[in-house]
C-alpha positions in Angstrom: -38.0 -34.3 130.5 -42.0 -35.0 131.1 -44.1 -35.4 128.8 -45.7 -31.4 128.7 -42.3 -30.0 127.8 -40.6 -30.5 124.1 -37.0 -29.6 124.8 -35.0 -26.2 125.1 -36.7 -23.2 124.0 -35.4 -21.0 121.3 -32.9 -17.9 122.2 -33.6 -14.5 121.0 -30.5 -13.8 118.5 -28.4 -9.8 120.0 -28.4 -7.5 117.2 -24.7 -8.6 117.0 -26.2 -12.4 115.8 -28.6 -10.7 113.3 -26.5 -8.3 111.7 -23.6 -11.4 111.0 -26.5 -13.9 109.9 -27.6 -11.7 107.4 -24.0 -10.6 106.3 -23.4 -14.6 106.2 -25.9 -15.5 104.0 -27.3 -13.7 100.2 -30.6 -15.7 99.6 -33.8 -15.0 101.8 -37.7 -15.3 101.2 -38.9 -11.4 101.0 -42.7 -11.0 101.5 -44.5 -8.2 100.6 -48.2 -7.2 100.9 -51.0 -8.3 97.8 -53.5 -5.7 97.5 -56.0 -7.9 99.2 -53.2 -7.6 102.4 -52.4 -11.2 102.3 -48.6 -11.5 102.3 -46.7 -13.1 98.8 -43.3 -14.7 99.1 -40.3 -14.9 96.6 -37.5 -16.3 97.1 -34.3 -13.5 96.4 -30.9 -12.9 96.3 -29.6 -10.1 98.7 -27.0 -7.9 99.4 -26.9 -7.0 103.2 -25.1 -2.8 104.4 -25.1 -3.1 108.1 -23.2 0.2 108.0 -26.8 1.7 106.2 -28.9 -0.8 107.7 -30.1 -1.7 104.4 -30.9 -4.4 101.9 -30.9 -4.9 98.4 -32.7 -6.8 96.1 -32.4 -7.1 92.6 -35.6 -8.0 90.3 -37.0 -6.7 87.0 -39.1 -3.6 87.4 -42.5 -5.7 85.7 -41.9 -8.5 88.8 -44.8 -9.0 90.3 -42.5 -7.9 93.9 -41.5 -4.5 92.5 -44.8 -3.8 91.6 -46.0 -4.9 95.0 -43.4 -2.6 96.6 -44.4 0.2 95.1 -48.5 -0.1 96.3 -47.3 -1.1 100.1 -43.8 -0.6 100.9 -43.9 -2.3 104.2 -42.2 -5.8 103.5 -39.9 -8.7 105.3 -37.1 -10.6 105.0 -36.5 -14.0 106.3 -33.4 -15.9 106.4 -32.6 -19.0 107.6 -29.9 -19.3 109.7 -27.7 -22.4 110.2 -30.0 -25.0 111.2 -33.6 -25.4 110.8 -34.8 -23.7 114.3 -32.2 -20.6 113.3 -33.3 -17.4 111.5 -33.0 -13.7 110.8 -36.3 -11.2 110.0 -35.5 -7.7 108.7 -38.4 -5.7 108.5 -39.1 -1.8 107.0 -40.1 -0.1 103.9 -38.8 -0.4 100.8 -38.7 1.6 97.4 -37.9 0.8 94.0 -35.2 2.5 92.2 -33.3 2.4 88.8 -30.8 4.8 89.8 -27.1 3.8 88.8 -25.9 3.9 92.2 -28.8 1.6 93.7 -27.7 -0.9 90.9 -23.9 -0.2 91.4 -24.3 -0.5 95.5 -26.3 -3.8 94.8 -23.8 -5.3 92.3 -20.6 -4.2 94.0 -17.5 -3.7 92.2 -17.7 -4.0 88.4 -14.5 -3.6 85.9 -16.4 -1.6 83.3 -19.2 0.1 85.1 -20.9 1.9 82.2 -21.3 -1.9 80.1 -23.0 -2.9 83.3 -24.9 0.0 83.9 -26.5 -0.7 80.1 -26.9 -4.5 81.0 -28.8 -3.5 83.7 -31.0 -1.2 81.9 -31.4 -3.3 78.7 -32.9 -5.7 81.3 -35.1 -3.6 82.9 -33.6 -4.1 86.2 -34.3 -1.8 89.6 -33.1 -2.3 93.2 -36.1 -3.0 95.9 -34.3 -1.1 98.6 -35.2 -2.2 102.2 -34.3 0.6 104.9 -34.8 -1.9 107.8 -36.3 -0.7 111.2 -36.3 -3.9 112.8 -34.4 -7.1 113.5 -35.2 -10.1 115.4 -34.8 -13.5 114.9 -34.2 -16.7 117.0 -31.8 -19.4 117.6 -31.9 -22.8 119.3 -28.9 -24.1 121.1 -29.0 -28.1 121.1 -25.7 -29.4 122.4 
């Protein structure tokens, strides 16, 4: 290798890669838009539907996110693949909900749905629901 070069470059990741990153992993850094348009991060739990093509989030509808959300919905998700130089960006616009079934789709399968459901509410929780227009992310393949 000479000196101007600094190894392999990265690989784009096939939509095949992308959907199976994000199904592999549940925590990502979502950034949404301040109202002075400078981007805030927060690091979040996630629940990935590649049959939808949407993500949800969990949060509390007074976080500082949901309210973000609901003044510009555009917003991205970031996560890190397995190693340091691999990662997964879903991008799209998102909406806050309470409804049961965002909460229920987010939580999964729940023995007594109702308890939860009231959980939920006595908690203040919502669902940032991401309906994701775009993927892309990158991978580098060191032997």
């Amino acid at each position: 290798m000479n000196e101007n070069q600094s190894g392999p470059a990265p690989r784009s990741l096939t939509e095949e890669e992308l959907v199976k990153l994000l199904g592999e992993q549940q925590f990502g850094v979502l950034a949404t838009v301040k109202r002075s348009g400078h981007p805030a991060m927060s690091t979040v739990l996630y629940r990935w539907d590649p049959a939808e093509r949407v993500i949800r989030i969990s949060t509390t509808a007074d976080r500082l996110k949901a309210r973000q959300v609901r003044n510009d919905p555009h917003v991205a998700l970031h996560v890190s693949g397995p190693d340091v130089w691999s990662f997964a960006v879903a991008e799209g616009e998102a909406e806050v909900s309470g409804s049961a079934e965002e909460l229920l789709a987010f939580a999964g399968d729940q023995a007594d749905p109702a308890a939860y459901l009231e959980r939920q509410a006595g908690e203040g929780r919502v669902v940032i629901r991401i309906k994701v227009s775009r993927l892309y992310g990158t991978a580098l393949d060191i032997p």
